[in-house]
TORPA-309145 format. One record per residue: residue in one letter; x, y, z of N, C-alpha, C in turn. Coordinates in steps of 0.001 Angstrom, whole numbers, padded with zeros to 6 digits, always signed. Atoms other than C-alpha are relative to their C-alpha. Last residue first. Layout:
N
AXYZXYZXYZ ...
% end
This chain:
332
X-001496+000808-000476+099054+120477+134398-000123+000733+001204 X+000047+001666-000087+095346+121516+133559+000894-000936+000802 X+000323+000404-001002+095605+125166+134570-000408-001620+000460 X-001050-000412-001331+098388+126097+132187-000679-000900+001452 X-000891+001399-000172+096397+123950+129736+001015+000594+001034 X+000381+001171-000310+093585+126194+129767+000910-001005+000486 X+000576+000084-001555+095557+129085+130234-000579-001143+000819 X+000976-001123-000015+097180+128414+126826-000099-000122+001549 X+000602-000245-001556+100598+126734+126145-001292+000987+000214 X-000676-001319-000686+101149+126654+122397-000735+000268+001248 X-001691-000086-000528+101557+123373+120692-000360+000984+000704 X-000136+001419-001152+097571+122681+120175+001311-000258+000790 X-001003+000634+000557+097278+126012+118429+000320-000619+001257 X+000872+001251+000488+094727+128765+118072+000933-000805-000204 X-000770+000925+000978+096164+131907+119889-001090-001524-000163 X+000342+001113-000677+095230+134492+122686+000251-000533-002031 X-000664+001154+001237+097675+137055+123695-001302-000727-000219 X+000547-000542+001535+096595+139895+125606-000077-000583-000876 X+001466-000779-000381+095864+138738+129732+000102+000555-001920 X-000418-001283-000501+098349+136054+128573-001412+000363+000284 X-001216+000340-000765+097661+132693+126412+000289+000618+001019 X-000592-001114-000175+093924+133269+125506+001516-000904+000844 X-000498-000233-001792+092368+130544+123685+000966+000581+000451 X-000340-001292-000680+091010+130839+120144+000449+000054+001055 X+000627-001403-000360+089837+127061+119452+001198+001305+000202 X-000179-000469-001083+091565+123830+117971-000513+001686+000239 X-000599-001776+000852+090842+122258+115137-000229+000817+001263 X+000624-001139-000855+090839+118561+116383+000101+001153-000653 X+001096+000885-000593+091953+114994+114852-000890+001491+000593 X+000763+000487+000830+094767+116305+112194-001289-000665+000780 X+000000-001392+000902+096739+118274+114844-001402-000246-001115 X+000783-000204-000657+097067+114953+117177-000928+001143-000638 X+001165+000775+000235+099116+113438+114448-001256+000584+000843 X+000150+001534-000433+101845+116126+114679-001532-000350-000385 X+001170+000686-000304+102284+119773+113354+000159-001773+000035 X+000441+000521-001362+104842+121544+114416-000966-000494-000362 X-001427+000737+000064+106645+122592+110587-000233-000814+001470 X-000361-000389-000954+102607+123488+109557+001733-001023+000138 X-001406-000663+000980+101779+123113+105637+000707+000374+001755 X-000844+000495+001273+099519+120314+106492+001128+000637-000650 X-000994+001483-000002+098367+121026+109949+000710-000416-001555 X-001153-000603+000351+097072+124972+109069+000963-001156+000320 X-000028-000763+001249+093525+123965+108992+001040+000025-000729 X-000500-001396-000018+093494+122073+112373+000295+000419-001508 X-000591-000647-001161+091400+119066+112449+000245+001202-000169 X+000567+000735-001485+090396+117238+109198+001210+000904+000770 X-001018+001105-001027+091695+119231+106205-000559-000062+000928 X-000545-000167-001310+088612+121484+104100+001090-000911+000380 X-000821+001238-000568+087999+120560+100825+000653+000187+001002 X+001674+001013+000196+085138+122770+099233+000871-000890+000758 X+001338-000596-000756+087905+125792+100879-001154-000863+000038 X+000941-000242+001136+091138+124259+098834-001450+000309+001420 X+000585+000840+000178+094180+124078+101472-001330+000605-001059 X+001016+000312-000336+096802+126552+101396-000999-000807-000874 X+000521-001087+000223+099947+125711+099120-001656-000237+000758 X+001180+000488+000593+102619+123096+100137-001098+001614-000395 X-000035+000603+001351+104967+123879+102885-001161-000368-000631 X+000952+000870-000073+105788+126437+104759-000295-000949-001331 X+000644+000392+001379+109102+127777+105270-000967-000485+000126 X+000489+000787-000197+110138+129565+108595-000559-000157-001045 X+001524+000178+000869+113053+131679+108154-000381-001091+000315 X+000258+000860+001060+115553+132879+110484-001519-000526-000968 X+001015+000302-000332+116284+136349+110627+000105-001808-000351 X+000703+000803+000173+119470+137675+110691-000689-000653+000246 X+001012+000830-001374+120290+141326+111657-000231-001251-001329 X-001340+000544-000472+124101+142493+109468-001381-000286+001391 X-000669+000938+001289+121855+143877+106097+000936-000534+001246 X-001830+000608-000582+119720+145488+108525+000652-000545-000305 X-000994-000931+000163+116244+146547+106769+001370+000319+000494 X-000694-000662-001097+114472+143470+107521+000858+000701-000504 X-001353-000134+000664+112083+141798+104447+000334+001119+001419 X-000451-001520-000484+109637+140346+106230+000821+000203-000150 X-000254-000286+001291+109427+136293+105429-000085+001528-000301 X-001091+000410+000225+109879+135428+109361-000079+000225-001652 X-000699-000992-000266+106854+137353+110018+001607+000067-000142 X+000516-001326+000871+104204+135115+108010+001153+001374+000731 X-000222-000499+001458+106090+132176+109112-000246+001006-000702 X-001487+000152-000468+106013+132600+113226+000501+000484-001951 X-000396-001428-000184+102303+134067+111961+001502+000187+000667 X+000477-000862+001265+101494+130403+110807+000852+001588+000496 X-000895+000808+001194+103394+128638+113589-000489+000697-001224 X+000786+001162+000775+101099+130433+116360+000948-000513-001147 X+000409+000908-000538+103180+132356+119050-000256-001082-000937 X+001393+000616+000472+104437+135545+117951+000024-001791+000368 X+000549+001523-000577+106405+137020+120143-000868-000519-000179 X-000763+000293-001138+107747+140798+119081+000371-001755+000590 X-000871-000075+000796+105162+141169+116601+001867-000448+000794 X+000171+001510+001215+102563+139537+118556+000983+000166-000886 X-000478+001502-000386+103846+141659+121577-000410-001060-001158 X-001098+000108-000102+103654+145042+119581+000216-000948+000835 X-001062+000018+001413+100693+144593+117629+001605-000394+000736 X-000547-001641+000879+098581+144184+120404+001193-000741-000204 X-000329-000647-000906+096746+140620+120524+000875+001213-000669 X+000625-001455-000068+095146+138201+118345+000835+000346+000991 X-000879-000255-000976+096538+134579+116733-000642+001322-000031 X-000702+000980-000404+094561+132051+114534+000983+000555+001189 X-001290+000273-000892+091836+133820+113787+000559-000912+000392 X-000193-000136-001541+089892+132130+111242+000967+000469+000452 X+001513-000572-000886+088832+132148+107534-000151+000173+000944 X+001447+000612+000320+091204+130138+106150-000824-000013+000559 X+000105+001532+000675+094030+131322+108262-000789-000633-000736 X+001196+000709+000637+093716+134982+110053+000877-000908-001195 X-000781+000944+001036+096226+137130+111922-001009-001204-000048 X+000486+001765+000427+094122+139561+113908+001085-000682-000992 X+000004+000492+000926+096390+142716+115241-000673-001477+000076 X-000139+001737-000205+096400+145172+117690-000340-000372-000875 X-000157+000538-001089+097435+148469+118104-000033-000810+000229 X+000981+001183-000569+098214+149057+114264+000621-000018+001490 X+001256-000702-000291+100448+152016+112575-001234-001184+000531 X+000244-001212-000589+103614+150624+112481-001187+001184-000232 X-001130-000601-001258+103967+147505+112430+000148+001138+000323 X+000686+000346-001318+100906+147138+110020+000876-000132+001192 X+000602-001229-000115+103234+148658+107149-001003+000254+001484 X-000828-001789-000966+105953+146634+107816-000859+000998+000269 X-000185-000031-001410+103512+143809+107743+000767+000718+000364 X-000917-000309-000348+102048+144176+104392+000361+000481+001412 X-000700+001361+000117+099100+141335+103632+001442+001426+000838 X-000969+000048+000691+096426+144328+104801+001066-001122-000229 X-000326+001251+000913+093254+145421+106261+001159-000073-000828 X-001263-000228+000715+093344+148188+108581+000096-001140-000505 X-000475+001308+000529+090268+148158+110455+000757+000147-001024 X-000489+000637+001226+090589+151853+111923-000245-001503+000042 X-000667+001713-000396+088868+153635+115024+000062-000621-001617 X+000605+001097+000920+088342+157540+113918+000453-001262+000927 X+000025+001660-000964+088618+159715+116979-000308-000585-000605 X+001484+000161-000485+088110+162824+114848+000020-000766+000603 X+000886-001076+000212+091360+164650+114535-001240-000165+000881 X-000097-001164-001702+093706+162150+116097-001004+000970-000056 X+000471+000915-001504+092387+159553+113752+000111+000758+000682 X+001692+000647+000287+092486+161718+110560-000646-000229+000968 X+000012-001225-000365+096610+162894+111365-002093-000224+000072 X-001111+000085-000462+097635+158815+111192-001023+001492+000863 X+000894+000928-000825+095255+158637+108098+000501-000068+001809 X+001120-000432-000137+097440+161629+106541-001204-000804+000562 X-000459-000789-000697+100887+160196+107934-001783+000288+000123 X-000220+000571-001428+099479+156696+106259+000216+001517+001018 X+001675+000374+000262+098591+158413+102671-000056-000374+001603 X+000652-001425-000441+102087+160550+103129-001370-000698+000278 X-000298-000750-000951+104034+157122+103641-000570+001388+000252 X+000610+000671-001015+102082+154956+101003+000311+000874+001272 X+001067-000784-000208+103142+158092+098651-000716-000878+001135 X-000453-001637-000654+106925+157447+099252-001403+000702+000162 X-000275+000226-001538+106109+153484+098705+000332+001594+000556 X-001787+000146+000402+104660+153718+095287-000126+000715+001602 X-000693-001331+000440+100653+153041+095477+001349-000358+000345 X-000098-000251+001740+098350+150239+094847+001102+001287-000543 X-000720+000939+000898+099168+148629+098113+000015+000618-001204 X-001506-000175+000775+098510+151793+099749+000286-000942-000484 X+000061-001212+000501+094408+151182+101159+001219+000637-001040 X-001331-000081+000829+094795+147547+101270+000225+001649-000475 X-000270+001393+000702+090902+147219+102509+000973+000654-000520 X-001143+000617+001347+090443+149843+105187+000822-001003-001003 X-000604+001075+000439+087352+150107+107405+001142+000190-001422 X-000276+000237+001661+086820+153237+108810+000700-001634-000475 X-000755+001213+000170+084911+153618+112146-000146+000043-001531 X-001016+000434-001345+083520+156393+113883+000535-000710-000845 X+000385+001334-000771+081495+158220+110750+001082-000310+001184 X-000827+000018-001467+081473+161674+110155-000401-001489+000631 X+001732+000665-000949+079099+161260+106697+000496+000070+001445 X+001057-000857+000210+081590+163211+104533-001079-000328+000900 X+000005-001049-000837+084817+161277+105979-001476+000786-000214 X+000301+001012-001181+084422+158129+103182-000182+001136+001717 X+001286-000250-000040+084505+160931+100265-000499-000630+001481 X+001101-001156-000299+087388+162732+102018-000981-000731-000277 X+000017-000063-001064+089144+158987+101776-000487+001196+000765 X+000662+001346-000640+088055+158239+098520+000005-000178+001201 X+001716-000523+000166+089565+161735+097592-000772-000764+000083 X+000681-000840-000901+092864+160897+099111-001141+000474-000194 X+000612+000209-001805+093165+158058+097648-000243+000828+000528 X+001152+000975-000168+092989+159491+094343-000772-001029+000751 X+001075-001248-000154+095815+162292+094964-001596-000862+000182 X+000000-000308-001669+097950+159223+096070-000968+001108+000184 X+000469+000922-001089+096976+157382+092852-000007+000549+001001 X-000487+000765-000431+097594+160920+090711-000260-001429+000918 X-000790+000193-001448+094915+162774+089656+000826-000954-000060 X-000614-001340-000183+093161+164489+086358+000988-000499+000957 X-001185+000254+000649+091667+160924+085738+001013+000868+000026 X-001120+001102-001148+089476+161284+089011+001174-000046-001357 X+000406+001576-000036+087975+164318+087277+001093-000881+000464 X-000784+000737+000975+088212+168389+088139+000098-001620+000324 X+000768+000078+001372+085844+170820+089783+000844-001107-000919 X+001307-000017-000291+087004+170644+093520-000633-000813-001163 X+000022+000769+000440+090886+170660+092697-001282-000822+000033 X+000584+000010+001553+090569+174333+092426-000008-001584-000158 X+001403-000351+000611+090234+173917+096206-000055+000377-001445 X+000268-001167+000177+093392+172269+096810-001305+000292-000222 X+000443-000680+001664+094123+168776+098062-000117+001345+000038 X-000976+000082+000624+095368+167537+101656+000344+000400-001468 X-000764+001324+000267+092749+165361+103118+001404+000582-000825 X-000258+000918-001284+091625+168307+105344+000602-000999-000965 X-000992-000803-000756+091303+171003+102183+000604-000991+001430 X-000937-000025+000710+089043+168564+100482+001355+000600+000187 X-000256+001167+000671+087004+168180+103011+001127-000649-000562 X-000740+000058-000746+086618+172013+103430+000551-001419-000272 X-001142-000721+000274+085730+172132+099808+000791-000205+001438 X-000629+000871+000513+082910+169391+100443+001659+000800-000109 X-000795+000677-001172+081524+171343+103403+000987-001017-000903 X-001000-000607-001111+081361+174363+101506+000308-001508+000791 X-001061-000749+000898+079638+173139+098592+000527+000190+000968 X-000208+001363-000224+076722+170416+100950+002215+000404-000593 X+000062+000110-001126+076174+174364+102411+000744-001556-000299 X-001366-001016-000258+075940+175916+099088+000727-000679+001197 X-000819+000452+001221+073567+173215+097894+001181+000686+000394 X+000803-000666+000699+071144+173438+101326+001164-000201-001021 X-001043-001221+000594+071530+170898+103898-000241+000725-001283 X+000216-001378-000534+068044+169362+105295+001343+001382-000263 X+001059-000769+000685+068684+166737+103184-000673+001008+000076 X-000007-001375-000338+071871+165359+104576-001005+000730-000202 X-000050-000145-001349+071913+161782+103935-000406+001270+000648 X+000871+001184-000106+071193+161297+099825+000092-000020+002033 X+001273-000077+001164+072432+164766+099120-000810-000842+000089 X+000783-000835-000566+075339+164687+101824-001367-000017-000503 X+000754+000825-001925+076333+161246+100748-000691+001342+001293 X+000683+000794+000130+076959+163141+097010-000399-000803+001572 X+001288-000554-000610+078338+166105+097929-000984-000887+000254 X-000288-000137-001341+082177+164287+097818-001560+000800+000653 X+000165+001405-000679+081056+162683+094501+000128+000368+001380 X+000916+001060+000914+080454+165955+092512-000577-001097+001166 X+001199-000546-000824+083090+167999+094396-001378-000425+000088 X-000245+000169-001266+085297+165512+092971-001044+000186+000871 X-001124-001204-000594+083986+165996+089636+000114-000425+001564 X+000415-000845-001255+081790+163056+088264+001275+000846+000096 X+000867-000837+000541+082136+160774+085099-000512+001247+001060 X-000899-000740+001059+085054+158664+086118-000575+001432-000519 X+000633+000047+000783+083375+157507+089345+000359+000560-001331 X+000324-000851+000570+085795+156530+092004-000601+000501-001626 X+001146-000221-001164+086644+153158+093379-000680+001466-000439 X+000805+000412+000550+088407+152011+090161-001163+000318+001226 X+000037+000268+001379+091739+153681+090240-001700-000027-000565 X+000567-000958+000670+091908+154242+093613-000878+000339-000857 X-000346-000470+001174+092138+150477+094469-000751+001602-000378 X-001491-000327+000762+092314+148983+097389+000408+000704-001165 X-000154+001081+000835+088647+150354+099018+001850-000377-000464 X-000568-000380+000626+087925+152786+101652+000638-001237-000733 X-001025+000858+000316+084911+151799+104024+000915+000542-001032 X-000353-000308+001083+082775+153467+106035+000980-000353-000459 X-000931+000727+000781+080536+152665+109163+000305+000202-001432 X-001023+000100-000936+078807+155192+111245+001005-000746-000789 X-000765-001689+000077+076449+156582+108238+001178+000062+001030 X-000939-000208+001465+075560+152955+107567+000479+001288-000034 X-001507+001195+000379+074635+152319+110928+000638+000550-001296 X-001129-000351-001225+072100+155431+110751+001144-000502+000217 X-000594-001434+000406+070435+154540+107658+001217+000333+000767 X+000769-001632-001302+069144+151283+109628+001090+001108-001135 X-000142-001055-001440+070746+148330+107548-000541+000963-000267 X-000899-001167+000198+069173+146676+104067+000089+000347+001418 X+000688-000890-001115+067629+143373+104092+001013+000967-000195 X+000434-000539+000829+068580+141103+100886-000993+001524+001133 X-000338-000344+000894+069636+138636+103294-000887+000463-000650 X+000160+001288+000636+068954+138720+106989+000189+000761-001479 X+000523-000220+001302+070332+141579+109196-000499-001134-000990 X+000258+001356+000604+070495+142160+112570-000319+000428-001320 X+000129+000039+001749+073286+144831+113683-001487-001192-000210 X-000205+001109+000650+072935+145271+117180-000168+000507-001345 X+001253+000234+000573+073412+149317+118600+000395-001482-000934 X+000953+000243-000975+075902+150328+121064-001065-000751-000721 X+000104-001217-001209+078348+151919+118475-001476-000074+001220 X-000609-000718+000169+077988+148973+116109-000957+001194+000776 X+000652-000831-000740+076955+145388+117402+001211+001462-000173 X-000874-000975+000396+077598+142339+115316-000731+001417+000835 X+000499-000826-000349+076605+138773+116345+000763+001494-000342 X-001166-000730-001003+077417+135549+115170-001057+001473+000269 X+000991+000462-001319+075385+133676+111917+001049+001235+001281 X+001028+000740-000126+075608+134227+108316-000241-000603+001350 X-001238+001299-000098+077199+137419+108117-000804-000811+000390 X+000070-000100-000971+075489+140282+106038+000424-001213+001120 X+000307+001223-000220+077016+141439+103283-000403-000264+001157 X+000091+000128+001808+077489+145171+102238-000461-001813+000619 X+001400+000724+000358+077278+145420+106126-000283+000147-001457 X+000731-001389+000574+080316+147615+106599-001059-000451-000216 X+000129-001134-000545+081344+144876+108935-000649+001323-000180 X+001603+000315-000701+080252+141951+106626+000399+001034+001099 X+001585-000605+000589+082267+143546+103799-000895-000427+000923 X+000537-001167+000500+085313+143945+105429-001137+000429-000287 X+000697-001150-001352+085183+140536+107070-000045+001438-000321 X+001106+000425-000308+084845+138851+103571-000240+000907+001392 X+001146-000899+001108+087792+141190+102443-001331-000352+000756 X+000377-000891-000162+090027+139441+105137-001250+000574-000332 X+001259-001247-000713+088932+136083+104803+000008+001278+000515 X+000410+000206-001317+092093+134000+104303-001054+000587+000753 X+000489+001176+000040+092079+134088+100330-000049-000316+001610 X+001231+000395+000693+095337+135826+100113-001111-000637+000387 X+000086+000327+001988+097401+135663+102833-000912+000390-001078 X-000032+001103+000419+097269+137151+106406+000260-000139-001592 X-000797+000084+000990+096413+140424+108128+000169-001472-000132 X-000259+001187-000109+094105+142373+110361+000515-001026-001312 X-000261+000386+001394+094776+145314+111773-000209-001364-000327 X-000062+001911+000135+092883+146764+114404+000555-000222-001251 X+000077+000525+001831+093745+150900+114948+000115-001719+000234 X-001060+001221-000048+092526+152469+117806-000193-000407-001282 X-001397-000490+000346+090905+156120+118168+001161-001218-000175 X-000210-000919+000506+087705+154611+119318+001257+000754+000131 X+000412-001628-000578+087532+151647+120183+000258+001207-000549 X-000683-000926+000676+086971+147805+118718+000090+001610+000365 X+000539-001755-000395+086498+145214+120145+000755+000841-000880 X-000161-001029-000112+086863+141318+118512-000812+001312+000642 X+000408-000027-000666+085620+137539+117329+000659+001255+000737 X-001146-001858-000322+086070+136343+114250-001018+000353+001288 X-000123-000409-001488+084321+132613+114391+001153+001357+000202 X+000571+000546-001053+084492+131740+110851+000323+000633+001564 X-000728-000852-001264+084896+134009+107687-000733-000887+000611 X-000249-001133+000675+084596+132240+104184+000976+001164+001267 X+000326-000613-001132+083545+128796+105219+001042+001034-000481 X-001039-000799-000069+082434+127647+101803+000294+001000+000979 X+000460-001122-000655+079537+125498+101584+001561+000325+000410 X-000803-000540-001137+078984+123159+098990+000541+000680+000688 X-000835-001176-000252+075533+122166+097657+001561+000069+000197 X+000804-000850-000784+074623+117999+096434+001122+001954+000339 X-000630-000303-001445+075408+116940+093639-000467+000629+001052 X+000094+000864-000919+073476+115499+090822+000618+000046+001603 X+001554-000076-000253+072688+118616+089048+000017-001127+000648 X+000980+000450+001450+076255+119463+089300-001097-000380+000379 X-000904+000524+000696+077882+121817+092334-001227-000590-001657 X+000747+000669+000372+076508+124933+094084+000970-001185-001230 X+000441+000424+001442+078039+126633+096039-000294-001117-000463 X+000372+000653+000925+076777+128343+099011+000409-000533-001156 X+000310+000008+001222+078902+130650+100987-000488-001542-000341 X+000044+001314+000366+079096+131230+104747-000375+000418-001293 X+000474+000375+001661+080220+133741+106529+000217-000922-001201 X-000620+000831+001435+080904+134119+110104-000438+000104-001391 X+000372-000578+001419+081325+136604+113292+000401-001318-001131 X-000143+001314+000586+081727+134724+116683-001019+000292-001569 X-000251+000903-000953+081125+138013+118467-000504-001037-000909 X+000032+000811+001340+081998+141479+116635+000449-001436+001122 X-000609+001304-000540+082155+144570+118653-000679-001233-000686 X+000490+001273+001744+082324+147929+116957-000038-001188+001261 X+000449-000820+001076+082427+151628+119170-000407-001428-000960 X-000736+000615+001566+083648+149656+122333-001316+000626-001554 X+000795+000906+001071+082708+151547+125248+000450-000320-001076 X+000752-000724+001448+085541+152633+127471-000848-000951-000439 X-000210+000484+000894+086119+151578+131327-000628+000651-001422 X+001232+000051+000799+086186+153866+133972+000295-000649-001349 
% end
C-alpha cells in the first residue's frame, strides 16, 4: 500500500521582477525554477547548495509567505492556488510551519514565552479557553526541553539553543505535518547544534513531522536527511536519498560541493574539486547549462542546452549532459 505524500511540489517557480531605468525594459529573476518533489510524513528532505541558489525562495513559497509564480503545490491532499496578495485557506497555514535561522531575531522581545507560544492558539483556537491555551503552552514548553518557570520570562533571558527551542514549541502549537527549516543551527555553537538536532530528531518520531531541512552544512544534512535536493541558480541539479548522493554523487556541482567537507580522518584523503570563477549574476543568465562556466566537464555542447532533471536509477535523477541518464541509456 502505497503512502500519501503530505507536500508535493510540481515544477515549482519564482519569478522576480526588476525593474531597470526609465528607458529599460523589466528584468526577471529566476529565483526558484522547476523544483519538483514528495514529501512524507516522518521524512526528512534536505535541500542544500550555496548562497543565492534558491533555497530561502523555496521556503517561503512552501509556507506560502510567497506564492510561486507558476507550477503546482498541493499540501496534505489539498492544491495550493494562490495569486498575489491572496492569502491561503486558514487550514493550510495551520499544516505548514516554518522555523527561521536566526533565534535572535525571530522572536518578539516584548512578549514572555508563554506570551508568544498562546499566541496561534488565540488567533486559531478560539473555542480554547485562557487556562486551556496556559496549559497547552506549558506542556510545549516541557516537550522542547525548557522548564515551566521559563513560561513568564523574555527571549533576552535565553541562550541561542534555549531560543531555538522556543521558535520551535512556537512552530509545534498549531500540530502541523510539515516543518520547514531555514538553517535552523547555523547560528549556534556546534555542542548546542547537536542537542537542537537530537531534539528535532525526538519531534519527528513523536508526531510524524516531515522536515525541509534547509541548509549549506553537509555534515549536518548527512546525518539527519533521507533525501536530498542540491540546487544551482534556482534549480535542481541532483535529487535522491541522502545516502547514495552522498556516497555517488553524480552532477559536477555536488562532486564539488562534497569534495570541500571537512573529513574527520586526518589519514582519509579526499580529492578536491575546485570551481572556478564565482556563480553567474541572475539579470545575466549563461546560455545553456548554468553551471558550464565554473564546471571542470563542461564542453561546447554545455553552452547550447540547459539540460533537464532526468532520472539516472530508480532514485537518482540529475541535470547534466555528462551523466548517463535513462534517456540516453535507451538511446545507445
Amino acid at each position: 500500500m502505497s503512502r500519501e505524500a503530505v507536500l508535493r511540489a510540481r515544477h515549482l517557480t519564482r519569478y522576480y521582477e526588476i525593474k531597470g531605468g526609465p528607458f529599460s525594459k523589466p528584468a526577471t529573476v529566476k529565483a526558484l525554477n522547476e523544483a519538483s518533489f514528495e514529501l512524507f510524513a516522518g521524512q526528512t528532505l534536505a535541500v542544500v547548495g550555496e548562497s543565492g541558489c534558491g533555497k530561502s525562495t523555496l521556503a517561503r513559497v512552501l509556507t506560502m509567505i510567497e506564492p510561486p509564480t507558476s507550477g503546482e503545490l498541493t499540501i496534505n491532499g489539498q492544491a495550493v492556488a494562490l495569486k498575489p496578495g491572496q492569502r491561503p485557506p486558514a487550514a493550510l497555514r495551520r499544516e505548514v510551519q516554518i522555523i527561521f535561522q536566526n533565534p535572535y531575531g525571530s522572536l518578539n522581545p516584548r512578549k514572555t514565552v508563554a506570551t508568544m507560544l498562546e499566541e496561534p492558539l488565540k488567533l486559531n483556537r478560539r473555542e480554547m479557553s485562557a487556562s486551556e491555551r496556559r496549559t497547552a503552552a506549558l506542556e510545549m514548553i516541557e516537550k522542547v526541553g525548557l522548564r515551566p518557570e521559563h513560561a513568564d520570562r523574555y527571549p533576552h533571558m535565553f541562550s541561542g539553543g534555549q531560543r531555538q527551542r522556543i521558535a520551535i514549541a512556537r512552530a509545534l502549537m498549531l500540530n502541523p505535518k510539515i516543518l520547514v527549516l531555514d538553517e535552523p543551527v547555523s547560528a549556534l555553537d556546534l555542542s548546542i547544534q547537536a542537542q537542537v538536532l537530537n531534539l528535532l530528531a525526538d519531534l519527528q518520531e513523536e508526531f510524524g513531522l516531515a522536515y525541509v531541512f534547509i541548509s549549506h552544512d553537509l555534515s549536518v544534512v548527512r546525518r539527519i536527511a533521507d533525501d536530498v535536493i542540491v540546487m544551482y541558480f534556482g534549480q535542481p541539479v541532483e535529487t535522491g536519498p541522502a545516502e547514495t548522493v552522498f556516497s555517488q554523487p553524480r552532477h559536477p556541482y555536488t562532486q564539488a560541493l562534497f569534495s570541500a567537507t571537512p573529513v574527520a580522518d586526518p589519514n582519509r584523503r579526499r580529492e578536491r574539486v575546485r570551481l572556478k570563477g564565482e556563480p553567474p549574476s541572475p539579470l545575466a543568465p549563461p546560455p545553456g547549462c548554468p553551471f558550464a562556466p565554473r564546471c571542470h566537464r563542461a564542453t561546447e555542447a554545455c553552452s547550447r542546452t540547459d539540460p533537464p532533471l532526468e532520472p539516472v536509477d530508480d532514485a537518482v535523477s540529475v541535470a547534466c549532459i555528462h551523466v548517463e541518464t535513462r534517456a540516453s541509456q535507451a538511446a545507445s
